[in-house]
Each structure stands twice: as C-alpha cells, then as structure tokens.
Phi, psi and omega in degrees: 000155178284142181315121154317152179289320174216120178199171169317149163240026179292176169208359194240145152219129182236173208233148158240146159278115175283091168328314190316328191243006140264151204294140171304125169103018170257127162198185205294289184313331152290329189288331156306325147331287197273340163288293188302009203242334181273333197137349225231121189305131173212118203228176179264007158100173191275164182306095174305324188233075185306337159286004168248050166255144171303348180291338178239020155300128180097358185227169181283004183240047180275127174290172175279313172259143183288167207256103210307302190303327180271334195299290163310281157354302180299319173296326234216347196267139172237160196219145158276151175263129169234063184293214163235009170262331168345109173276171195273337155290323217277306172329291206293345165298308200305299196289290181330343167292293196327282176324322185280306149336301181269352135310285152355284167317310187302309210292334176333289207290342170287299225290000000 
C-alpha cells in the first residue's frame, strides 16, 4: 500500500519477556514460533550486544565482559513490525496472534 501523507516513522516496536514468569518449557523464542506459525512477522529484535560482531575483533571497543543489561535485553526482546504501511487488518492479526499465544501460556501455567 502507499506511504500516508503524514505518519509515524517508527518500524520497529519492541516488547521484552520476562522468563521468570513463563509456565515451564515456555520461552521467548518459542512465543516467537507460534507467532511466525500464524502469520505473524515476529523477531528476537536487533544485536543488543553489537561488540560482540566481528567488526570490533581487535579493537578497544569491546568491553572485557559482556555488559549484563544488554546481554538481558537480547535474551528477552521480542520485536514488531509497526510500520505506516501496516494495514489495520494486518494490526489486528497481530494482537489475535498475541493474544491467541497468551492464551496457550496461561492454560500451560494451569496444568
């Protein structure tokens, strides 16, 4: 579809998973599974921790350790497409994914 005359310019929207708080044998990549199993473009998000690319082997701007917070952001971020080209069907598949997902977790987390 054509570019709106005026919009947003994000394209990304991200979400993070708290592990701590899915039912066992549940994790972010799976909830990724079952989204992309629906239709529904769904990723683990951009290199949180961009010093560990091979572009800075060799260089000072490598931490000595990798930096715990990004490390966690990279585990846990699940990410979206939000673009201004989205159509409003195409949105509403998404939260019916979401939703249909976080259904699945909950009944996991009975049983």
């Amino acid at each position: 579809s054509a570019m709106p005359q005026s919009s947003h310019g994000a394209y990304r929207a991200y979400v993070f998973v708290d592990p701590h708080k899915l039912p066992e044998g549940w994790t972010r990549d799976m909830i990724i599974d079952e989204l992309l199993a629906q239709g529904v473009p769904a990723y683990s998000g951009s290199c949180s921790e961009v010093y560990l690319e091979k572009a800075f082997d060799g260089t000072d701007y490598r931490p000595a350790r990798r930096l715990p917070v990004a490390r966690e952001l990279g585990e846990t971020s699940l990410m979206f497409l939000c673009h201004p080209t989205l159509t409003d069907s195409e949105i509403q598949k998404t939260c019916n994914a979401l939703l249909k997902v976080d259904a699945r977790i909950k009944q996991a987390a009975v049983v």
